[in-house]
PDB file as gemmi writes it, atoms N, CA and C in Angstrom:
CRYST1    1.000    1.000    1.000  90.00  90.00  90.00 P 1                      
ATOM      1  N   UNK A   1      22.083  82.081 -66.613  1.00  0.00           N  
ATOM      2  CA  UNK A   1      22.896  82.708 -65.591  1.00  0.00           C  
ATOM      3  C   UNK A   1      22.030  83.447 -64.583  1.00  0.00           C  
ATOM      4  N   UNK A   2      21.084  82.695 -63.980  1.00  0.00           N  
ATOM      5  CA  UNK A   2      20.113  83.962 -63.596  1.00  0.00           C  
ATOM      6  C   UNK A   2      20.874  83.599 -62.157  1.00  0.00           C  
ATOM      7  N   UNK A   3      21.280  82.604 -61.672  1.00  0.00           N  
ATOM      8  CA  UNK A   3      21.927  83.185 -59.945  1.00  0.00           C  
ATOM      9  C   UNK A   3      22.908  84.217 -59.895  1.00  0.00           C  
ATOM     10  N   UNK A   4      23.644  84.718 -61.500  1.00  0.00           N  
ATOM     11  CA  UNK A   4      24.444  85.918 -61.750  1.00  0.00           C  
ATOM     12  C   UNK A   4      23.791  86.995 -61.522  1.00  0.00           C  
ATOM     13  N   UNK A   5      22.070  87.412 -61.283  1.00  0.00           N  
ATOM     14  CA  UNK A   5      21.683  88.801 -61.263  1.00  0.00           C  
ATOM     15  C   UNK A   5      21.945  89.679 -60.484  1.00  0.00           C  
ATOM     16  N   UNK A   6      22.553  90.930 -60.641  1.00  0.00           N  
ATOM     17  CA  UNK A   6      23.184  91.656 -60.279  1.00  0.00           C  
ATOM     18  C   UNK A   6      21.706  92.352 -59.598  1.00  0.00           C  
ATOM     19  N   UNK A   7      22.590  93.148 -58.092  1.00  0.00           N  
ATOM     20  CA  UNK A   7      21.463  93.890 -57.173  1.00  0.00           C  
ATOM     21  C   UNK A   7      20.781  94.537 -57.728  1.00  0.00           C  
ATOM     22  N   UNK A   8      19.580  95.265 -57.534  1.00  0.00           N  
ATOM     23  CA  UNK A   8      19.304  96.708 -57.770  1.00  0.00           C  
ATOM     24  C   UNK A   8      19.469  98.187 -57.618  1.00  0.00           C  
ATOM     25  N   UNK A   9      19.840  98.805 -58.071  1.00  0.00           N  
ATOM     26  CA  UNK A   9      21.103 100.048 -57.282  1.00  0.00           C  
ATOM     27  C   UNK A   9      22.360  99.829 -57.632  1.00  0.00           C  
ATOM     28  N   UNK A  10      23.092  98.596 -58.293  1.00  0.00           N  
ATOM     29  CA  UNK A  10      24.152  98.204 -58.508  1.00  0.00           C  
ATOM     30  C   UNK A  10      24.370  99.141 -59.557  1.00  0.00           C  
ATOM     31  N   UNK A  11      26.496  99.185 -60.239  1.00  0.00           N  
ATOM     32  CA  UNK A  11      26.314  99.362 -61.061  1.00  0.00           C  
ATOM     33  C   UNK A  11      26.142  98.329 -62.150  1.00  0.00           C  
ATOM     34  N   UNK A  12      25.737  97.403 -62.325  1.00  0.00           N  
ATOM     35  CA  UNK A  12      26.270  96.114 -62.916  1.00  0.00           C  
ATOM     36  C   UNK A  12      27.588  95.826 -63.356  1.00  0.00           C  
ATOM     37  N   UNK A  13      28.094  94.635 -64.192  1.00  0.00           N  
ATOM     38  CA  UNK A  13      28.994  93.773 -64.356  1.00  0.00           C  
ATOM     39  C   UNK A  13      30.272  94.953 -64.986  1.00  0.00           C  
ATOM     40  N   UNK A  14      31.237  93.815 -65.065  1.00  0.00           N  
ATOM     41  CA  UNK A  14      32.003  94.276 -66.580  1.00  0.00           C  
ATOM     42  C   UNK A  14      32.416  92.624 -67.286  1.00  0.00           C  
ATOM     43  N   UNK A  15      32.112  92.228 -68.012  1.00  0.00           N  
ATOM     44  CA  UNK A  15      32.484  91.027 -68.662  1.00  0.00           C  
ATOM     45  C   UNK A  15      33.716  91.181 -69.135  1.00  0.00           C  
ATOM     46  N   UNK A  16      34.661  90.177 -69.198  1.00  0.00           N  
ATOM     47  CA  UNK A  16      36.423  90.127 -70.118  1.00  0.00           C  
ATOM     48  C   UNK A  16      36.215  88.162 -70.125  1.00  0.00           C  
ATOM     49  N   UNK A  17      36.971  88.405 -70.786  1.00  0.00           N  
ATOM     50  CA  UNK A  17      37.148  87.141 -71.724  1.00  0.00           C  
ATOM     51  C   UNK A  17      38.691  86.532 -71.546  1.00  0.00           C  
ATOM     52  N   UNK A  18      38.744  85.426 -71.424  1.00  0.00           N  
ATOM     53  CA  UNK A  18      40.708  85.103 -71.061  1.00  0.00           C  
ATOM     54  C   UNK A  18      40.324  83.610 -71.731  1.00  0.00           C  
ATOM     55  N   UNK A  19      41.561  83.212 -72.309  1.00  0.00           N  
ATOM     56  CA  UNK A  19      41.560  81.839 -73.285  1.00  0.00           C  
ATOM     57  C   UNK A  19      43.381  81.993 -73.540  1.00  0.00           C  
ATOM     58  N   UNK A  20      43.464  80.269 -73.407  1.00  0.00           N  
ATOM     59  CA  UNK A  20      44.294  80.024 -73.338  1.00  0.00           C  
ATOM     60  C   UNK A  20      44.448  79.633 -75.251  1.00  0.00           C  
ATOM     61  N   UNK A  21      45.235  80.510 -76.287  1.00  0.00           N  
ATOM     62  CA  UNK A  21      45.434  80.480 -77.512  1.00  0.00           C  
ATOM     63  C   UNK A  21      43.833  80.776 -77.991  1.00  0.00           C  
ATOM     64  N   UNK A  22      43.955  79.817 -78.489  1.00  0.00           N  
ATOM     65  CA  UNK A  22      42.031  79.808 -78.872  1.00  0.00           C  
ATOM     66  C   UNK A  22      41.565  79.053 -78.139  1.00  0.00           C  
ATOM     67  N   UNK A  23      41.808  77.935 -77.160  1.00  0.00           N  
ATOM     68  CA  UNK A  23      41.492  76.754 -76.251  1.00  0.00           C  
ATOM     69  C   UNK A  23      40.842  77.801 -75.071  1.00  0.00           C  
ATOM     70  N   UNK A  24      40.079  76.944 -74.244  1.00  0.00           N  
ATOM     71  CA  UNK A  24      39.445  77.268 -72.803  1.00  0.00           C  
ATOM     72  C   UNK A  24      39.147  78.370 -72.446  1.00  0.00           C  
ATOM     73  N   UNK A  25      38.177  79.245 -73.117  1.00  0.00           N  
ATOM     74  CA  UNK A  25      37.830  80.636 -73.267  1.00  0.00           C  
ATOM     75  C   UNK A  25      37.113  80.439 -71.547  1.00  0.00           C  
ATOM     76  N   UNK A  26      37.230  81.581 -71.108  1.00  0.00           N  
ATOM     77  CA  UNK A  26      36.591  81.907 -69.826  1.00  0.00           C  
ATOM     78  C   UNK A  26      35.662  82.998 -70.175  1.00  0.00           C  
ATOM     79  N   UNK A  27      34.882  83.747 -69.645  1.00  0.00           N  
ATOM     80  CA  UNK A  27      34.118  84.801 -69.458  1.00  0.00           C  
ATOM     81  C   UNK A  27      34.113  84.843 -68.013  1.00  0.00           C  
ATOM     82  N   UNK A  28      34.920  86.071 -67.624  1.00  0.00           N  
ATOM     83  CA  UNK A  28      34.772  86.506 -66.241  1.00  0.00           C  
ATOM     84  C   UNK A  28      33.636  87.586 -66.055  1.00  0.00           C  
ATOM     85  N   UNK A  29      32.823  87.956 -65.198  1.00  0.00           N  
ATOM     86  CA  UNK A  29      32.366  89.026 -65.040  1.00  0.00           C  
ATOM     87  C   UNK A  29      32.624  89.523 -63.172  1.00  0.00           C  
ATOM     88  N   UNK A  30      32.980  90.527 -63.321  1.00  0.00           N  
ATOM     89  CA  UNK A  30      33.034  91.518 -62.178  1.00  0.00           C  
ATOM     90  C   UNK A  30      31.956  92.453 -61.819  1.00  0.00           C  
ATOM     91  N   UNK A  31      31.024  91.592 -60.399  1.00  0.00           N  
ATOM     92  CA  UNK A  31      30.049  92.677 -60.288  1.00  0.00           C  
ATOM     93  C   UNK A  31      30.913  93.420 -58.896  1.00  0.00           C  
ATOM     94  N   UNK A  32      30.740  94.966 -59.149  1.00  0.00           N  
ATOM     95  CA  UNK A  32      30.878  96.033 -58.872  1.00  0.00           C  
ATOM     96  C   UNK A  32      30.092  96.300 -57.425  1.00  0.00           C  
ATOM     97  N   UNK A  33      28.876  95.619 -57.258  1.00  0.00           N  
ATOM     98  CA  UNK A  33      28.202  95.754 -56.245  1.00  0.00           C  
ATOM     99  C   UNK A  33      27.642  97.105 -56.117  1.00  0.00           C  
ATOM    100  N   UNK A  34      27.768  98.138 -54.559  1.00  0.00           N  
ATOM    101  CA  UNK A  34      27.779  98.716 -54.351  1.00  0.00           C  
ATOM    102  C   UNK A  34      29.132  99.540 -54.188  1.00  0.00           C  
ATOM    103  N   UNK A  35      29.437 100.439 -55.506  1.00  0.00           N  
ATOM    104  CA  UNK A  35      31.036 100.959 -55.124  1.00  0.00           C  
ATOM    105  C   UNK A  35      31.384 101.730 -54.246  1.00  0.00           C  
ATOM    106  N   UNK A  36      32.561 102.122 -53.638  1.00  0.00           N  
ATOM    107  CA  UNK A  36      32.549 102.584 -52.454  1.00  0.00           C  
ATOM    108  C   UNK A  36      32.681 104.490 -52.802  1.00  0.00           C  
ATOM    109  N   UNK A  37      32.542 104.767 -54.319  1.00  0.00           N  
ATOM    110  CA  UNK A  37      32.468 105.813 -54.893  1.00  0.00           C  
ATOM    111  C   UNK A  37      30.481 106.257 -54.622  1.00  0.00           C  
ATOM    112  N   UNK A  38      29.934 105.766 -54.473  1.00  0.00           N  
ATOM    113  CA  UNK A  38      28.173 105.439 -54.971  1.00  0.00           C  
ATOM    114  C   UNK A  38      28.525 106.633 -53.228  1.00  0.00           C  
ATOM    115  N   UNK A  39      27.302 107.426 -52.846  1.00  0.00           N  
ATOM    116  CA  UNK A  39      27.453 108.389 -51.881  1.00  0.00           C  
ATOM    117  C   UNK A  39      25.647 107.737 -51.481  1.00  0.00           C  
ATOM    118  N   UNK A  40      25.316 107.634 -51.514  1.00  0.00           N  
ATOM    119  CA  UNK A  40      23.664 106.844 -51.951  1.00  0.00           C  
ATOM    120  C   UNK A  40      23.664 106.125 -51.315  1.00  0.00           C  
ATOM    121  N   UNK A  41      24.861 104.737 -51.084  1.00  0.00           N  
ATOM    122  CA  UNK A  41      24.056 103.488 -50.535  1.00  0.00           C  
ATOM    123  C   UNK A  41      25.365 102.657 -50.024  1.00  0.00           C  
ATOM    124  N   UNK A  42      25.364 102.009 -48.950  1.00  0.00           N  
ATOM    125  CA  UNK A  42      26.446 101.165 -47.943  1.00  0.00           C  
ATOM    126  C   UNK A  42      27.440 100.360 -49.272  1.00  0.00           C  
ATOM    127  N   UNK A  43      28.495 100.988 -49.257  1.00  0.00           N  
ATOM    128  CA  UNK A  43      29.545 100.029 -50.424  1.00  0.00           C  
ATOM    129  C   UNK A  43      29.740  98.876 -49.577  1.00  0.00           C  
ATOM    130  N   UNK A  44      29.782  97.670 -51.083  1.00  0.00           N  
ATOM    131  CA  UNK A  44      29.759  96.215 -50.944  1.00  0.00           C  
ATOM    132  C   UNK A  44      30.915  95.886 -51.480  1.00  0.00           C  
ATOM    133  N   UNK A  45      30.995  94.478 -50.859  1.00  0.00           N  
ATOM    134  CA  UNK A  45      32.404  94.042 -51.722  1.00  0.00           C  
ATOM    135  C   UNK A  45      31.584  93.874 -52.931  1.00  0.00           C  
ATOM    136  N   UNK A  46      32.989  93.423 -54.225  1.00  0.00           N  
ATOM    137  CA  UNK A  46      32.769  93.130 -55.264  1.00  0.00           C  
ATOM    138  C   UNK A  46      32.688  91.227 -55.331  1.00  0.00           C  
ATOM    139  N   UNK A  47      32.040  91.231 -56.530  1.00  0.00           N  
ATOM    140  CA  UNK A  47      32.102  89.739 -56.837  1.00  0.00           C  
ATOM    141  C   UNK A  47      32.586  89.410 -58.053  1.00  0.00           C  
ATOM    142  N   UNK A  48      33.545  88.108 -57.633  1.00  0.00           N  
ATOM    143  CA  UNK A  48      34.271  88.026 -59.312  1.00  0.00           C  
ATOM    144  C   UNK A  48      33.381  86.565 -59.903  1.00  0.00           C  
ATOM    145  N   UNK A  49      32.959  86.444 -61.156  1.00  0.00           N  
ATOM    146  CA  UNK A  49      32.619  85.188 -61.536  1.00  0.00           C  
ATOM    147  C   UNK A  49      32.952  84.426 -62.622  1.00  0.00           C  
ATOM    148  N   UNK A  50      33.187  83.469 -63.075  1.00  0.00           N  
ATOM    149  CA  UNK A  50      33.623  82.846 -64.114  1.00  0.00           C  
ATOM    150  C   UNK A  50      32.519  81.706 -65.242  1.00  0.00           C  
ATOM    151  N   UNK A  51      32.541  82.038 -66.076  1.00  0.00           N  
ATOM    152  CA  UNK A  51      31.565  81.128 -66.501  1.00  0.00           C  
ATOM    153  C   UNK A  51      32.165  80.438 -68.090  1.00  0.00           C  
ATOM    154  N   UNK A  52      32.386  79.304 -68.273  1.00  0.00           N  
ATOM    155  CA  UNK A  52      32.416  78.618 -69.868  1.00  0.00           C  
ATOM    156  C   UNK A  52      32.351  79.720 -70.648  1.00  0.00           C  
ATOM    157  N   UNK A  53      32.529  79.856 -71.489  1.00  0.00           N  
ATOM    158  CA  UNK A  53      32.544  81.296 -72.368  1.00  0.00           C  
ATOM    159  C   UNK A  53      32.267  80.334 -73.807  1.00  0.00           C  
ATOM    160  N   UNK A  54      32.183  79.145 -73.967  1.00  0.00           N  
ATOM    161  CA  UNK A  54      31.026  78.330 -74.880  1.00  0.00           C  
ATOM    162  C   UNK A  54      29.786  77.911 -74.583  1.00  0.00           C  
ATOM    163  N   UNK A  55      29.729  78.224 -72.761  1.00  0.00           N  
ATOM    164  CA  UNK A  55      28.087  77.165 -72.649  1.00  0.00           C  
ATOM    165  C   UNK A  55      28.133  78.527 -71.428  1.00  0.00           C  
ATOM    166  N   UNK A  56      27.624  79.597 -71.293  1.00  0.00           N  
ATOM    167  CA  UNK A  56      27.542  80.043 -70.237  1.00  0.00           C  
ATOM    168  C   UNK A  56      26.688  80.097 -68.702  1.00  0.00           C  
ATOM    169  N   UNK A  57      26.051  78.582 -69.114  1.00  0.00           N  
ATOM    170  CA  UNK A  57      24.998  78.163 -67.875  1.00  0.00           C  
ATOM    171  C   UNK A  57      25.967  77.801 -67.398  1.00  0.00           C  
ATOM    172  N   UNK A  58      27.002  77.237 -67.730  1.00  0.00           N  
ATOM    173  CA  UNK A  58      28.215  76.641 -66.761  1.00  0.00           C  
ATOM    174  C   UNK A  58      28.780  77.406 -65.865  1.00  0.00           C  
ATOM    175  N   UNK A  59      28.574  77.496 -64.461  1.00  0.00           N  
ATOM    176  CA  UNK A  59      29.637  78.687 -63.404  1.00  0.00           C  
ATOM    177  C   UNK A  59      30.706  77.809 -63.427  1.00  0.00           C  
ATOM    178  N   UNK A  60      31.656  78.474 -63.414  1.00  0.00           N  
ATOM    179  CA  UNK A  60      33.222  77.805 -62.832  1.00  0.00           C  
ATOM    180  C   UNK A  60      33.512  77.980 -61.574  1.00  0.00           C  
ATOM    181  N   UNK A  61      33.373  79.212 -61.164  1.00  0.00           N  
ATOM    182  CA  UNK A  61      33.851  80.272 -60.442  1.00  0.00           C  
ATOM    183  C   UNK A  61      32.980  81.136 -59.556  1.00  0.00           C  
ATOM    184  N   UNK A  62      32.808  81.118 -58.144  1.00  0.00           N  
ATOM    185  CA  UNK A  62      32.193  82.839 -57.639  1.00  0.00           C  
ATOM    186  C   UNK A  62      32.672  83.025 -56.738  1.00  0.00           C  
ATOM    187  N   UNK A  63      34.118  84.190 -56.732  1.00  0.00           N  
ATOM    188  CA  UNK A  63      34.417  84.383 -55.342  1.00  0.00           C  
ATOM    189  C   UNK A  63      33.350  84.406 -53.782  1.00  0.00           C  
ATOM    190  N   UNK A  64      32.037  84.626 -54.114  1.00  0.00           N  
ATOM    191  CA  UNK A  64      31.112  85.313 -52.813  1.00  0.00           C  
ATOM    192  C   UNK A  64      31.011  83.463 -51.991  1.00  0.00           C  
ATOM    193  N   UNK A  65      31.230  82.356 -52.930  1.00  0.00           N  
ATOM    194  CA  UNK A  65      31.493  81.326 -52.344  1.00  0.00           C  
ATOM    195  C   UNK A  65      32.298  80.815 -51.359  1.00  0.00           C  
ATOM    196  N   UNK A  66      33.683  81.401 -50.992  1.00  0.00           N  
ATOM    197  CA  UNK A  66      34.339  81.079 -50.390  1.00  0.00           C  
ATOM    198  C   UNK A  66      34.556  82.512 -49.765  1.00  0.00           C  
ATOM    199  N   UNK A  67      34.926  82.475 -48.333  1.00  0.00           N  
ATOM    200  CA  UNK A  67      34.926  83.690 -47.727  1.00  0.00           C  
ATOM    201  C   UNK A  67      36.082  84.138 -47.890  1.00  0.00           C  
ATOM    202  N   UNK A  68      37.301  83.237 -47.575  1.00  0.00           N  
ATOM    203  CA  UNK A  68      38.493  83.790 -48.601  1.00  0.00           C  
ATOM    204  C   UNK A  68      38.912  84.464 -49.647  1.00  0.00           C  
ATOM    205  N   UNK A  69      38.069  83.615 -50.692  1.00  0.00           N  
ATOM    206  CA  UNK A  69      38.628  84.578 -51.465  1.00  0.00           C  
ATOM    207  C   UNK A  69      37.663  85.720 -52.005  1.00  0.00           C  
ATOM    208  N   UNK A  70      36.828  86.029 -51.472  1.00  0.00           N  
ATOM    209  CA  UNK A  70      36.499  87.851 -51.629  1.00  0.00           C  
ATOM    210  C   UNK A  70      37.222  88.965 -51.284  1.00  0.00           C  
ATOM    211  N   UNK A  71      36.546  89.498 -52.613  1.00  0.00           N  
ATOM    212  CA  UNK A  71      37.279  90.768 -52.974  1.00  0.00           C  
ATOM    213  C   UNK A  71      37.402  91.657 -52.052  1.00  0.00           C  
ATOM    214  N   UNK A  72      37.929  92.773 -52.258  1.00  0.00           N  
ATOM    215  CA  UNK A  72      37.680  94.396 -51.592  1.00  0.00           C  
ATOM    216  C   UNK A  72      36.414  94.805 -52.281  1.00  0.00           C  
ATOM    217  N   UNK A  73      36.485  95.904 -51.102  1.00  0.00           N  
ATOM    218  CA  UNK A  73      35.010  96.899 -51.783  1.00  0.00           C  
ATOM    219  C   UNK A  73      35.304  97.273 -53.333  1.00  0.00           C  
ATOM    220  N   UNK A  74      33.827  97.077 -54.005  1.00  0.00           N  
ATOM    221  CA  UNK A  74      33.955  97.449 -55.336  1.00  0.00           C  
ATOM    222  C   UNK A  74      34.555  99.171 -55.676  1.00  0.00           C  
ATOM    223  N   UNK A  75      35.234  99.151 -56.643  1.00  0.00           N  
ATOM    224  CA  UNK A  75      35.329 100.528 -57.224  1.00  0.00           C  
ATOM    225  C   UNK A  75      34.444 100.526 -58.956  1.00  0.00           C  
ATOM    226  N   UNK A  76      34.258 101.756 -58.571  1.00  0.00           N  
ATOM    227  CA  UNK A  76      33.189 102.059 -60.258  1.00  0.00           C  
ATOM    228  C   UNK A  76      34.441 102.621 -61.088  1.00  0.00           C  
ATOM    229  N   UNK A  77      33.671 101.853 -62.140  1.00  0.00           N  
ATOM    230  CA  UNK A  77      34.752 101.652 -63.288  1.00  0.00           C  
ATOM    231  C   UNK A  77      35.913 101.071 -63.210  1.00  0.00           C  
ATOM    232  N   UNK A  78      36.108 100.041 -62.371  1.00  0.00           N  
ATOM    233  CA  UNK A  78      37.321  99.448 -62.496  1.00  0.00           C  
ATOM    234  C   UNK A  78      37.385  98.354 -63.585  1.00  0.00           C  
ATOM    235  N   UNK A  79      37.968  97.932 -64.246  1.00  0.00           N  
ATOM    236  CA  UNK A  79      38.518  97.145 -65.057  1.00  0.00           C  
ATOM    237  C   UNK A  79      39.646  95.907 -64.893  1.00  0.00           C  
ATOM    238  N   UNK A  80      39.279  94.778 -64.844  1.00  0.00           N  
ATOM    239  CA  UNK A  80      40.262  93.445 -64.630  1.00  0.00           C  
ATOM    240  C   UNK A  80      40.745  93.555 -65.648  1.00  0.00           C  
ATOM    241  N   UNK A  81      42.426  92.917 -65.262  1.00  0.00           N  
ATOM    242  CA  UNK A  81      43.175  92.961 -66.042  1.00  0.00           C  
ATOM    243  C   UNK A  81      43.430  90.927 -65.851  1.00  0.00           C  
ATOM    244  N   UNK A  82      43.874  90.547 -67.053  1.00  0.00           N  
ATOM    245  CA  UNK A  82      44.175  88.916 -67.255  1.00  0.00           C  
ATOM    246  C   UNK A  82      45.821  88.973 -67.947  1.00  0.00           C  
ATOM    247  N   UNK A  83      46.356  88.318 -66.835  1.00  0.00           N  
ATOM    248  CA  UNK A  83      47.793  88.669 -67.583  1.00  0.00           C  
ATOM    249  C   UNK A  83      48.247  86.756 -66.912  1.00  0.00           C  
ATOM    250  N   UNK A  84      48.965  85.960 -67.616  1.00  0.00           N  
ATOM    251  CA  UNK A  84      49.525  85.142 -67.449  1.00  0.00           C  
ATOM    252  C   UNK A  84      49.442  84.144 -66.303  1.00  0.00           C  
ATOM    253  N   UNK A  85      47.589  83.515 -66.829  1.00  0.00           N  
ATOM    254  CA  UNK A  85      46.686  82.731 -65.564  1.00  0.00           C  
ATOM    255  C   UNK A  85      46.576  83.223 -64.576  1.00  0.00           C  
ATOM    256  N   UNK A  86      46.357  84.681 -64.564  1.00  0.00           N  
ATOM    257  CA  UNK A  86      46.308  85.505 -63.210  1.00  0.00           C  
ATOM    258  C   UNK A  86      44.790  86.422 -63.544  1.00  0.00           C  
ATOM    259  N   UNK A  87      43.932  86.931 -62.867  1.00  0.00           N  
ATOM    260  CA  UNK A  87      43.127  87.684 -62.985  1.00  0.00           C  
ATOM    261  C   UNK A  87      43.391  88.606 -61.707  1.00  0.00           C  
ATOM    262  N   UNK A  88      43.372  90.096 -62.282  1.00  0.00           N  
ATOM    263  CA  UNK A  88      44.121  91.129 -61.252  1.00  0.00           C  
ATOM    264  C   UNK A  88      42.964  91.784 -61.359  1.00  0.00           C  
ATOM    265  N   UNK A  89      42.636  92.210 -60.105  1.00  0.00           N  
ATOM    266  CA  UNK A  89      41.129  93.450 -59.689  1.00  0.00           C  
ATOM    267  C   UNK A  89      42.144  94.370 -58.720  1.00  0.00           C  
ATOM    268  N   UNK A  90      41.636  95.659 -58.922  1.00  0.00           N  
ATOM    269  CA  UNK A  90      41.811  97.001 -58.299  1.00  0.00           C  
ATOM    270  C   UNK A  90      40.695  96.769 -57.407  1.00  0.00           C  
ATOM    271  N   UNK A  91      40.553  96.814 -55.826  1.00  0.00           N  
ATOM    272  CA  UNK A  91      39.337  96.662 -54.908  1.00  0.00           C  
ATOM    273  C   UNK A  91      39.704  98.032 -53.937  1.00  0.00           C  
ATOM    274  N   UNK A  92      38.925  98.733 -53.048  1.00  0.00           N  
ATOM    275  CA  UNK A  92      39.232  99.348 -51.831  1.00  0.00           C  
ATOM    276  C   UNK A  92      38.904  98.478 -50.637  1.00  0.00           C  
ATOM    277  N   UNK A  93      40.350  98.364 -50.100  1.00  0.00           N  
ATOM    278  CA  UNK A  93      40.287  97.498 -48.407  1.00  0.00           C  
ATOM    279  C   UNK A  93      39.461  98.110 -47.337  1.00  0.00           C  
ATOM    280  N   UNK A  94      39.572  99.261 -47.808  1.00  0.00           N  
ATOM    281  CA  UNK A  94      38.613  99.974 -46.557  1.00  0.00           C  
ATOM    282  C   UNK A  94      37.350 101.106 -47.068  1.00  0.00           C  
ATOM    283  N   UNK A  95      36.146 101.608 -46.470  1.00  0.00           N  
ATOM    284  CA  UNK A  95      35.740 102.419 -46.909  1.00  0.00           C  
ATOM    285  C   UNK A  95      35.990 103.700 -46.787  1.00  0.00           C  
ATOM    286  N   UNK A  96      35.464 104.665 -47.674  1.00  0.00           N  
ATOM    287  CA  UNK A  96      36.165 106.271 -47.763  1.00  0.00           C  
ATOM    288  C   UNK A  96      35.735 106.653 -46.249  1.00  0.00           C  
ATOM    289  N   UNK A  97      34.706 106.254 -45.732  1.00  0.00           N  
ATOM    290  CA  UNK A  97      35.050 106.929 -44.430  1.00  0.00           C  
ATOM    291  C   UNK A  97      35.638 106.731 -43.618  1.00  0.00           C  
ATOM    292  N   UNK A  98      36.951 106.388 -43.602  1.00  0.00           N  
ATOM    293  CA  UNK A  98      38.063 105.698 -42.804  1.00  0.00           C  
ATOM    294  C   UNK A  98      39.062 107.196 -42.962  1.00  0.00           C  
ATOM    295  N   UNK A  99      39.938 107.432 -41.674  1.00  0.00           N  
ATOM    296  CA  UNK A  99      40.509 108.319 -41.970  1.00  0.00           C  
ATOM    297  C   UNK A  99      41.851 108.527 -42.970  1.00  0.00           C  
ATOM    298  N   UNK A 100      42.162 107.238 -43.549  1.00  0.00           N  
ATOM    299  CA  UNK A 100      42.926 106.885 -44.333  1.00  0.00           C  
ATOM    300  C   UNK A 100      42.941 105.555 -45.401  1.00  0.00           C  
ATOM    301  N   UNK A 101      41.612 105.799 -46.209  1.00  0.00           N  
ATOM    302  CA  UNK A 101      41.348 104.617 -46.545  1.00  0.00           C  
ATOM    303  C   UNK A 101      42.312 104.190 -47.814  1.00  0.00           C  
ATOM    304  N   UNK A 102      42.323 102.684 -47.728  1.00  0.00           N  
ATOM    305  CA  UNK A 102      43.009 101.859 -48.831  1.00  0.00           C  
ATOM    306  C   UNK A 102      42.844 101.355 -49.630  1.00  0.00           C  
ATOM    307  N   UNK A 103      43.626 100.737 -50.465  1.00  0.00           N  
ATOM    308  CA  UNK A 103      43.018  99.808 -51.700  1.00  0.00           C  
ATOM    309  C   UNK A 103      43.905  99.212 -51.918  1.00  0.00           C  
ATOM    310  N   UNK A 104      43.887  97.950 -52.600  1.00  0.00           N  
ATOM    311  CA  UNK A 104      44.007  96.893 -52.554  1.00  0.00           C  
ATOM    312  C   UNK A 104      44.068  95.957 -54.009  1.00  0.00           C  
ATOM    313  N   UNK A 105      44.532  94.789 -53.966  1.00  0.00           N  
ATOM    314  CA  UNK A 105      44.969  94.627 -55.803  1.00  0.00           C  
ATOM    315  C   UNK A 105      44.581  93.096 -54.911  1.00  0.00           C  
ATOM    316  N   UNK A 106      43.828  92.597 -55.774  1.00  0.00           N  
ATOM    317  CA  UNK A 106      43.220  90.716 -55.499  1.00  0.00           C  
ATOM    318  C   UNK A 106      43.237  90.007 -56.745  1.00  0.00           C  
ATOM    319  N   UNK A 107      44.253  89.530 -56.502  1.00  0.00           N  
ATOM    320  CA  UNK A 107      44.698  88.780 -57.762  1.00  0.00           C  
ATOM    321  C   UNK A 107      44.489  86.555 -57.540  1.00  0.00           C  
ATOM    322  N   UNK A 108      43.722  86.389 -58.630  1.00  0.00           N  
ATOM    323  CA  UNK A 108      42.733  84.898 -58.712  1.00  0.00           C  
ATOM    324  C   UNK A 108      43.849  84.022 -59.760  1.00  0.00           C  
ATOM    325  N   UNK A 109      44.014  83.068 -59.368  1.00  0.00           N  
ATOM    326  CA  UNK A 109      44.640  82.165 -60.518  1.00  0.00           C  
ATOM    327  C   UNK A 109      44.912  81.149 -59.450  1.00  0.00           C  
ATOM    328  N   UNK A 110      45.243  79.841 -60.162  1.00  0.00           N  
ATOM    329  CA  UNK A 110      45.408  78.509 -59.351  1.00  0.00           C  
ATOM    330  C   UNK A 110      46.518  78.462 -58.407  1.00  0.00           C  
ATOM    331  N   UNK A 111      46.066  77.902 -57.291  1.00  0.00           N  
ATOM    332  CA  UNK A 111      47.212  77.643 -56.098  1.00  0.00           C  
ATOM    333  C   UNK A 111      47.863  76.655 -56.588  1.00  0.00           C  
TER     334      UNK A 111                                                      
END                                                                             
């Protein structure tokens, strides 16, 4: 997985796991990037990735591939949630120095 290496300064990943019964295990990981919490350094979007969760050289998945579907700016400590072929991320749409900044819910599963 080394095109997975996360920046330097990052906070790194969070790995979760989604499988359909015991069949077609995924391993998602969510890099965090630069969060828009970090006071230190320009917040980045986040990146979502997917990989075989039996062979993990296998990518499935990297949102930063398609310009569409990227995330919002990372938040630290956020946690994906996998609920019913859906993968749900908490992102911020805008950064804190906005006079009213937002956030945002980016939710991944098949069109």
């Amino acid at each position: 997985m080394t095109d997975a290496a996360v920046a330097d300064g990052t906070y790194g990943t969070t790995p979760f796991i989604s499988a359909n019964g015991t069949s077609d295990a995924i391993l998602w990981m969510l890099d965090h990037g630069a969060p828009i919490q970090d006071s230190l350094s320009s917040p980045a979007k986040a990146v979502l990735r997917a990989y075989d969760a039996t062979n993990v050289s296998v990518k499935l998945y990297d949102s930063s591939q398609t310009p569409a579907d990227a995330p919002g700016y990372g938040i630290k400590f956020t946690s994906p949630v996998v609920a019913n072929g859906k993968v749900f991320i908490g992102t911020a749409h805008d950064t804190l120095s906005s006079a009213n900044p937002q956030g945002e819910i980016d939710v991944y599963g098949l069109r």
